[in-house]
N, C-alpha and C positions, 0 to 999 in steps of 0.2 A: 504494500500500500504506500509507493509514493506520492509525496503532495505535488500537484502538478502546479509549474506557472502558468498554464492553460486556462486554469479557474480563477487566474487572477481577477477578471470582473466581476464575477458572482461572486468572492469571496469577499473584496469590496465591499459589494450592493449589502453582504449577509456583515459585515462590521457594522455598517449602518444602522441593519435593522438590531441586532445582539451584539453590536459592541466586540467583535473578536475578531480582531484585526489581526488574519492570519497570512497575506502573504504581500504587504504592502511593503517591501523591502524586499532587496535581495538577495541578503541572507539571513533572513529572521529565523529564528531561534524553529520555527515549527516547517520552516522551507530547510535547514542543512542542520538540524539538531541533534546531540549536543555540538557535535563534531562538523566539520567546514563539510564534509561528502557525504553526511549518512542521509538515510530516509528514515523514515518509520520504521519500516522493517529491519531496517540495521541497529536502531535504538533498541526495540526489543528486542535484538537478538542478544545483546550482551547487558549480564545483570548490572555492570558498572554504569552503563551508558543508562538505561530502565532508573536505576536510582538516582541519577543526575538530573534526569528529567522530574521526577516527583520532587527532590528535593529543591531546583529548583523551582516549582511552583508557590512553596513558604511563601517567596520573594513577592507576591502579589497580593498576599494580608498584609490590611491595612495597619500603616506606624502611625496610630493614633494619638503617639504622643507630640505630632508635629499642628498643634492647633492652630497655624496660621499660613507654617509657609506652604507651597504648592498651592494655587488655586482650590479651594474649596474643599483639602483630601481631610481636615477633622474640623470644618466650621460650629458642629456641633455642641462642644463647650460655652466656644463666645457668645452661638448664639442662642443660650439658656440663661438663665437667671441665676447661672453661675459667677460668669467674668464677664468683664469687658476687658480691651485690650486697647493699648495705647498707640500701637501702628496706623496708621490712615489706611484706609482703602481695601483692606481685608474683609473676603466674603460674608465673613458674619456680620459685619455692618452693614451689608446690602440686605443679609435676612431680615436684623434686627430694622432695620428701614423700611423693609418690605417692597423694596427696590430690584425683584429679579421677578425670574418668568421659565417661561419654556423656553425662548429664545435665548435665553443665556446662562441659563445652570449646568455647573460644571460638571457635564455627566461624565467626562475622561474616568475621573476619579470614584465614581458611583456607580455607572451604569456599564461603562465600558471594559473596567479593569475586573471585576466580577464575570462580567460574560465570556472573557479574553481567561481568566482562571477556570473557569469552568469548564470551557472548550477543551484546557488543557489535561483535567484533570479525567472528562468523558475520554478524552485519545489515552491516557492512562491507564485506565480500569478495562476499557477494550481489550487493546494489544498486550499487557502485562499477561497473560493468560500462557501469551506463549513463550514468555520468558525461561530460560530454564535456569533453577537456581529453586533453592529451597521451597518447598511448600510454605513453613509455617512464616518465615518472614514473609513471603510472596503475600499470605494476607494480611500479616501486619500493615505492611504497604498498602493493600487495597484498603483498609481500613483508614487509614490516615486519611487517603483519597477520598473516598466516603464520606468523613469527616467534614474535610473544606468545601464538599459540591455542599452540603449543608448546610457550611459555614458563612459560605459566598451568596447559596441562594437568601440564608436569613437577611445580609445585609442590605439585599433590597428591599425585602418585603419590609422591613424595618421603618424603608423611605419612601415605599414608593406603595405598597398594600402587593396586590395584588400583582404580580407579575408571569410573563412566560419562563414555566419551570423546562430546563434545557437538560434533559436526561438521557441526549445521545450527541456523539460529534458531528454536526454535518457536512455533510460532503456537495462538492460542485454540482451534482447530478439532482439534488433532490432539489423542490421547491419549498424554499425557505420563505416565500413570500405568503405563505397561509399562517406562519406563526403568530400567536397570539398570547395575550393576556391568560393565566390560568386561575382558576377562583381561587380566592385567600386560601380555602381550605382546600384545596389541592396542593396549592402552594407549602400550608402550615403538613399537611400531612407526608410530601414528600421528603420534607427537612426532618420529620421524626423519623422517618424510616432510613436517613442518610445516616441518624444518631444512632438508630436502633443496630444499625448493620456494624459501624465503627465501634458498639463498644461488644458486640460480640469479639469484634476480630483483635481488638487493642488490649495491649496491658495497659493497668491502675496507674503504673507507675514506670518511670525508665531511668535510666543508671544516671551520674550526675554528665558523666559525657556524653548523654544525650540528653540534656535539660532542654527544651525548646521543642521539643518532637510532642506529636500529639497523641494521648494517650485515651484510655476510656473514660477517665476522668472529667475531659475534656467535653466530649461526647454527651456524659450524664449532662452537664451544665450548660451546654447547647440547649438539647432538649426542656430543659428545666427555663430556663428564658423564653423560647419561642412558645413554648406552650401558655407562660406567664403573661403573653403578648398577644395571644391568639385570645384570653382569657377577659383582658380588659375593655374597657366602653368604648375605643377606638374602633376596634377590631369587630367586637362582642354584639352584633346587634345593633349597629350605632344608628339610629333614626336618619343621618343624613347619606347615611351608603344602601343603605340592605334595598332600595331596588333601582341603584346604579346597575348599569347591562351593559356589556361589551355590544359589537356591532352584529350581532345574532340574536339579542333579547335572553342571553343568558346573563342573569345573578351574579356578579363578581364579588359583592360582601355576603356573608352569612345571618340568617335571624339570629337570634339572642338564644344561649344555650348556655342555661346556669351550671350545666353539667361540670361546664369546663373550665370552670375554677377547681372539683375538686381532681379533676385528672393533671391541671397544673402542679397542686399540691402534691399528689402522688409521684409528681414526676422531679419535683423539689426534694421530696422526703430522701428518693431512690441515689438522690445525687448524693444528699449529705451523709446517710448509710454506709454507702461504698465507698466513697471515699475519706470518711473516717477508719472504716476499717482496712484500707489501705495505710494510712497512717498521718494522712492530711491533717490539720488542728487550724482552728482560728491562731494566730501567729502570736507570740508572748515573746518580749529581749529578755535577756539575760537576767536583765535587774529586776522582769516583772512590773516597772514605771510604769504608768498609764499611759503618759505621752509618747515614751518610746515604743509602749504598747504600738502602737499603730504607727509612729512615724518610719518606723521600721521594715513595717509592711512593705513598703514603696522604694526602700531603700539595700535590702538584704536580698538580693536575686534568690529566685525558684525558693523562695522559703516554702517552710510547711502548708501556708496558705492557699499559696498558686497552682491553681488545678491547671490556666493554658495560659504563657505567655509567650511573645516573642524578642528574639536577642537581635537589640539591635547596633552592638559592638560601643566602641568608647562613642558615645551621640552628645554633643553639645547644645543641640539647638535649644532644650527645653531649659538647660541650667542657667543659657544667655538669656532668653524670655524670662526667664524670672527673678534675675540676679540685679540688684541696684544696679544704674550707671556707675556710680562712685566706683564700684569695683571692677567696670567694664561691661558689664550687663546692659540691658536692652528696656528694663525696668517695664515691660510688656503686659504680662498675667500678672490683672488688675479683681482680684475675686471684690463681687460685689457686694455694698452695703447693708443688701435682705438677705446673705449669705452667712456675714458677722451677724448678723441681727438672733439668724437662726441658731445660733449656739447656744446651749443652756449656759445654765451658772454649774458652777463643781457641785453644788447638791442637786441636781438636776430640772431645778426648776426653771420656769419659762418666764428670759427677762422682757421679751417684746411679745403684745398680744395681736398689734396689728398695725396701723397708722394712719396720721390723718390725711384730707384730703391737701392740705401743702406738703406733705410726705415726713412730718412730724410725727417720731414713735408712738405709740402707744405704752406706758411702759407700768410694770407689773411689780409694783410696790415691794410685795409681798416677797419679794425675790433676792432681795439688796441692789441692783442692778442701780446703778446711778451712771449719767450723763455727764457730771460738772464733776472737776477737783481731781485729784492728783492722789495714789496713794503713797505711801510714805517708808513702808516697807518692801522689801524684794519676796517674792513665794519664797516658801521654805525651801521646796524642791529645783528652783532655779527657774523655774517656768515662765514667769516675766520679772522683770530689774524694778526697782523702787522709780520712783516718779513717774510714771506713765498716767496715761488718762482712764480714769476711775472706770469706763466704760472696756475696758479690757483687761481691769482684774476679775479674778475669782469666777473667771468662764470654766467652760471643761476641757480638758485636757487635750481632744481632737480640735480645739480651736487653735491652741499653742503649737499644735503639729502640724497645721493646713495653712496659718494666715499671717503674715508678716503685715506688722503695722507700726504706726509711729513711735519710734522708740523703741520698739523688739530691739531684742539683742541675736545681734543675727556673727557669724563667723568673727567674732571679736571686739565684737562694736556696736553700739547703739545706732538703728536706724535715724536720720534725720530726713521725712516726708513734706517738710513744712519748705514755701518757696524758698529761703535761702540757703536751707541747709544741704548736707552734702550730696542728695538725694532728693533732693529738690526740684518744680519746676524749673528753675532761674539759673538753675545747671543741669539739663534735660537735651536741651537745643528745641529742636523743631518737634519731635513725638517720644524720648527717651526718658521718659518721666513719669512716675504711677497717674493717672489720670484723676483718683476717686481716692488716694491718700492708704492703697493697698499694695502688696503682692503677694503671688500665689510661693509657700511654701513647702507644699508638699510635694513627694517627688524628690528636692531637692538633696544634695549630699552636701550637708552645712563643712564636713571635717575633710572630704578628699579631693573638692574640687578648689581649682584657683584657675579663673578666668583669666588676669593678665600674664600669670607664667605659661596657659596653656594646659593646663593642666585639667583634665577631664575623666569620668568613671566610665564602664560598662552601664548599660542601660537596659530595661526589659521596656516593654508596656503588655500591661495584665489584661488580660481579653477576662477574664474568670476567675474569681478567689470566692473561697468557702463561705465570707459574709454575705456576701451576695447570696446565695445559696439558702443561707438562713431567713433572710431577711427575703427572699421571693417562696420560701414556704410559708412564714406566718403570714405574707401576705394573702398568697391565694385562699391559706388554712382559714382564714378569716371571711373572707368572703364567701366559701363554700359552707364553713360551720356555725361563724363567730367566734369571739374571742375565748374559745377553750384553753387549757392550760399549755398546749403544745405552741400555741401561739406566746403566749408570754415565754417561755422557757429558750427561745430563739431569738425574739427579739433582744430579749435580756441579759444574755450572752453575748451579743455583739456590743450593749452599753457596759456589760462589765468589763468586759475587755480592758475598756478605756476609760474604766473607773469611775462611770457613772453607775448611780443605784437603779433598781429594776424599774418597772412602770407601776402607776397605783394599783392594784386590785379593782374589780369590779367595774371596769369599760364596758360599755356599750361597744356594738359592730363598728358605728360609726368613730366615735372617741377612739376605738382603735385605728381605724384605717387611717383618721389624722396624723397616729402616732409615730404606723409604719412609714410612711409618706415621709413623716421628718426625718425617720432616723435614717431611709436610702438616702436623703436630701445630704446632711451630714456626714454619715460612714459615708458614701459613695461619691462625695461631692469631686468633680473635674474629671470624672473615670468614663466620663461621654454616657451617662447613666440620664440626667436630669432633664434632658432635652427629647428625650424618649419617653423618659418618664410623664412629665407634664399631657406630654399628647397621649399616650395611651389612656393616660388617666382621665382626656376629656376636659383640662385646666389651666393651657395654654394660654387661652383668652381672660386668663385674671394672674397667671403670674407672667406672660411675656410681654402683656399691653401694658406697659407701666412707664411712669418716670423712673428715672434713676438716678439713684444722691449719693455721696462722698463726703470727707471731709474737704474742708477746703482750701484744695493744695496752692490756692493764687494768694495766699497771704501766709505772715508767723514768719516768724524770727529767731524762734525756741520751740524746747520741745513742751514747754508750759504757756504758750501763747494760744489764751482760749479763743481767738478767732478762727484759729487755725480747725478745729472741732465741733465747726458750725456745719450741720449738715448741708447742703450745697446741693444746687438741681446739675444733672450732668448733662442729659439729653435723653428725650421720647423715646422707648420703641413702640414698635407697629407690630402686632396680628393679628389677620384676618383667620376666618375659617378654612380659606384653600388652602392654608400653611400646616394644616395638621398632616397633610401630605407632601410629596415633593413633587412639582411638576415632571410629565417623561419631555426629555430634549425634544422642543420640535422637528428637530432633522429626525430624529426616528419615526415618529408618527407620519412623516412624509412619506417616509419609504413604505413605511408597512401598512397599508389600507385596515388592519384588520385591529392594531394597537388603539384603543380610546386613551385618551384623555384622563389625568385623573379628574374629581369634581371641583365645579368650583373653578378651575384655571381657564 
């Protein structure tokens, strides 16, 4: 089976329509692959050349932890009610503007590089068949493969619902021009069965020289999400899809089906089962710290935690995005002021209840939580310095691990966010400067990185960790049961962790789903979770349509200069209802008579 330059048009015509852009070069990786002479049949024929090919396909899961650079490849963070980012012109500000369309969304990165892995991964699972070389690795490998057609197909459905599921390679011969749209739930059920098949064929676990490879692990916590997502009011029966129709009058959303909250949770339960007793754990340092509890997480590769991540070698980009200018940083990942706001106190209570309509907190007495004044002591534990603003003591733990703020004590030194200090607008230049009087700390390696010697770490970004896992079973648990005790016993394990006390006793359904809601919002906060979350949930349009405020970094002198701590408007966003989905690129709907529109666009 070689690939002919013969079908160079129809292969074209078929990237257009699916995004797999297989012979537009002249020696693309799928025209003389791996090798400058081979074909197809020569890749299979040798197990070396057969492994090159799979492994490279990794190469096509998305590096989520690049939230700004490449056009559009993780807009998702910036454009949640996570961060803002201080760069000009970066796609999440076209979101958050609501300034894009079908004509100009960056389907490279979304639409095309998933169909383009997919392709690859369908000529994979064909021809390995005839590879000779062991049986049981042969299906570990088909397994892994299994996995990402899975993987890749979730990542549309994620942005775009419904999509055409591509469960074979096509070739020049066929007509590719009938393809279409396939129902959500066609969609959702070919992704459990890509799951279902990967963790038959995968081990729990793999040796540390192979950390990065995907395991059944993996597989459970696919499934365990997509079904979480299939479950929700997005997906779930939403009133404004269930009798959207492709261009046949066939159903592309499903009625409402309460079943499937509790098949999420069973499929939540199944993940956290097997991979405890594989040997996985919510992740604890050394010291058992609460802050290092977690800061850790982010920071100690393939720990206990990480069911899938991928290695993406010594990577600087995210440590310059968030590092001061002072030190050479980009002073970029800017987490926003409803994100501080969301932090409890260290006894877990709740200092902000909501806010007014000038974007004045609401604030919750009962808590200690003050605004004004300075405290006078450093935390026992080192957690924040004496003098900072009264409004950033005595939070919890995952706050001092997530958010760099005025006066944090960051690699040596006391931040200064105020305009003249070192970190300052007034030494920023043009867009180098926290915008809103934040930056993002988590992720970050406070002890082994140094920007101006050059000096940088090993990086992962975690597609899947065990909290998630707990925190998407009591979710669904909750909604298929209510708040029974297995729900508390998950949620509350992920706040002890980090050294918050459990939740109160006696919630109602609803008081819980607030609860859960908060604690993905926190535990999960910048992990491309919150921007999904919101729209599955149906709540975009009350937490994405918002003003947005900051300190305010165009004044102060000091780190005790109360002007500087005046909340500040920053700039609107925009959501409409089309935005709960993502428009498909108009050039495909051109080509393919048979692709609709999503709604609304």
């Amino acid at each position: 089976m070689k690939i002919m330059k013969k079908g160079y048009i129809k292969y074209v015509m078929l990237a257009m329509l699916v995004s797999s852009v297989l012979a537009s070069c002249e020696k693309g990786f799928l025209d003389k692959a791996p090798d400058e002479d081979l074909t197809i049949d020569d890749v299979f024929a040798e197990r070396q050349y057969a492994e090159r090919f799979l492994t490279a396909t990794y190469n096509y899961l998305p590096t989520g932890i690049d939230f700004a650079e490449l056009p559009g490849r993780n807009p998702f963070v910036g454009a949640s009610d996570d961060m803002e980012m201080s760069w000009l012109n970066r796609f999440s500000h076209r979101m958050n503007g609501g300034t894009w369309g079908p004509n100009d969304v960056p389907s490279d990165q979304h639409w095309s590089i998933p169909y383009q892995a997919i392709r690859r991964l369908n000529l994979f699972t064909e021809n390995i068949v005839t590879t000779p070389m062991e049986e049981q690795v042969k299906q570990t490998w088909i397994g892994e493969a299994e996995f990402m057609k899975g993987f890749f197909h979730f990542l549309l459905v994620r942005l775009y619902g419904p999509v055409p599921v591509i469960a074979h390679s096509y070739q020049p011969s066929e007509d590719f021009t009938n393809i279409k749209r396939n129902t959500l739930s066609e969609c959702i059920e070919y992704i459990v069965a890509r799951c279902d098949d990967a963790i038959q064929k995968l081990p729990m676990t793999v040796p540390s020289a192979s950390e990065g490879r995907i395991t059944a692990a993996a597989a459970l916590a696919l499934k365990s999400r997509v079904l979480l997502y299939a479950a929700s009011p997005l997906f779930n029966g939403n009133p404004d899809y269930v009798d959207y129709t492709d261009t046949e009058g066939n159903k592309l959303f499903p009625a409402y089906d309460a079943q499937l909250w509790q098949r999420a949770a069973d499929a939540a339960k199944a993940s956290i089962d097997r991979s405890e007793a594989a040997g996985y754990r919510l992740y604890r340092s050394p010291s058992n710290d609460p802050l290092q509890n977690y800061q850790q997480v982010f920071t100690e590769r393939h720990n206990q935690e990480v069911l899938f991540a991928r290695n993406l070698g010594v990577h600087s980009w995210q440590e310059m995005g968030g590092a001061p200018n002072s030190e050479g940083g980009w002073s970029g990942l800017c987490p926003l002021q409803r994100l501080v706001d969301e932090y409890e106190m260290a006894d877990g209570s709740t200092p902000i209840t909501g806010y007014q309509a000038n974007g004045e907190p609401i604030i919750n007495a009962a808590s200690g939580y003050k605004e004004e004044g300075y405290v006078s002591e450093a935390h026992p534990a080192g957690y924040y310095p004496a003098g900072i603003r009264n409004m950033y003591v005595n939070r919890e733990p995952r706050f001092y691990a997530t958010i760099n703020y005025n006066g944090a004590w960051w690699r040596g030194r006391q931040l200064q966010f105020w305009n003249s200090g070192a970190e300052g607008k007034s030494k920023g230049g043009s867009e180098l400067y926290t915008v809103n009087g934040y930056l993002l700390k988590k992720f970050m390696d406070e002890q082994n990185v140094n920007i101006r010697e050059g000096r940088f770490v090993l990086k992962t970004w975690v597609y899947f960790r065990l909290a998630e896992q707990y925190l998407n079973y009591a979710e669904a648990l909750n909604e298929a049961q209510g708040p029974v005790d297995a729900v508390y016993t998950y949620v509350n394990a992920v706040r002890d962790r980090s050294g918050l006390p459990g939740l109160a006793p006696g919630l109602s359904k609803e008081a819980m789903r607030e609860k859960i809601r908060h604690e993905r919002r926190v535990e999960l906060s910048f992990e491309t979770h919150r921007y999904f979350d919101t729209r599955r949930w149906l709540i975009a349009e009350t937490t994405n349509k918002i003003n947005i405020y900051g300190m305010n970094i165009h004044v102060g002198t000091s780190l005790n200069d109360d002007a500087y701590y005046e909340r500040t408007f920053l700039k609107a966003r925009v959501f409409d209802k089309k935005h709960y989905l993502w428009p498909i690129d108009q050039n495909t709907i051109n080509v393919s008579p048979l692709i609709v529109q999503n709604p609304f666009w």
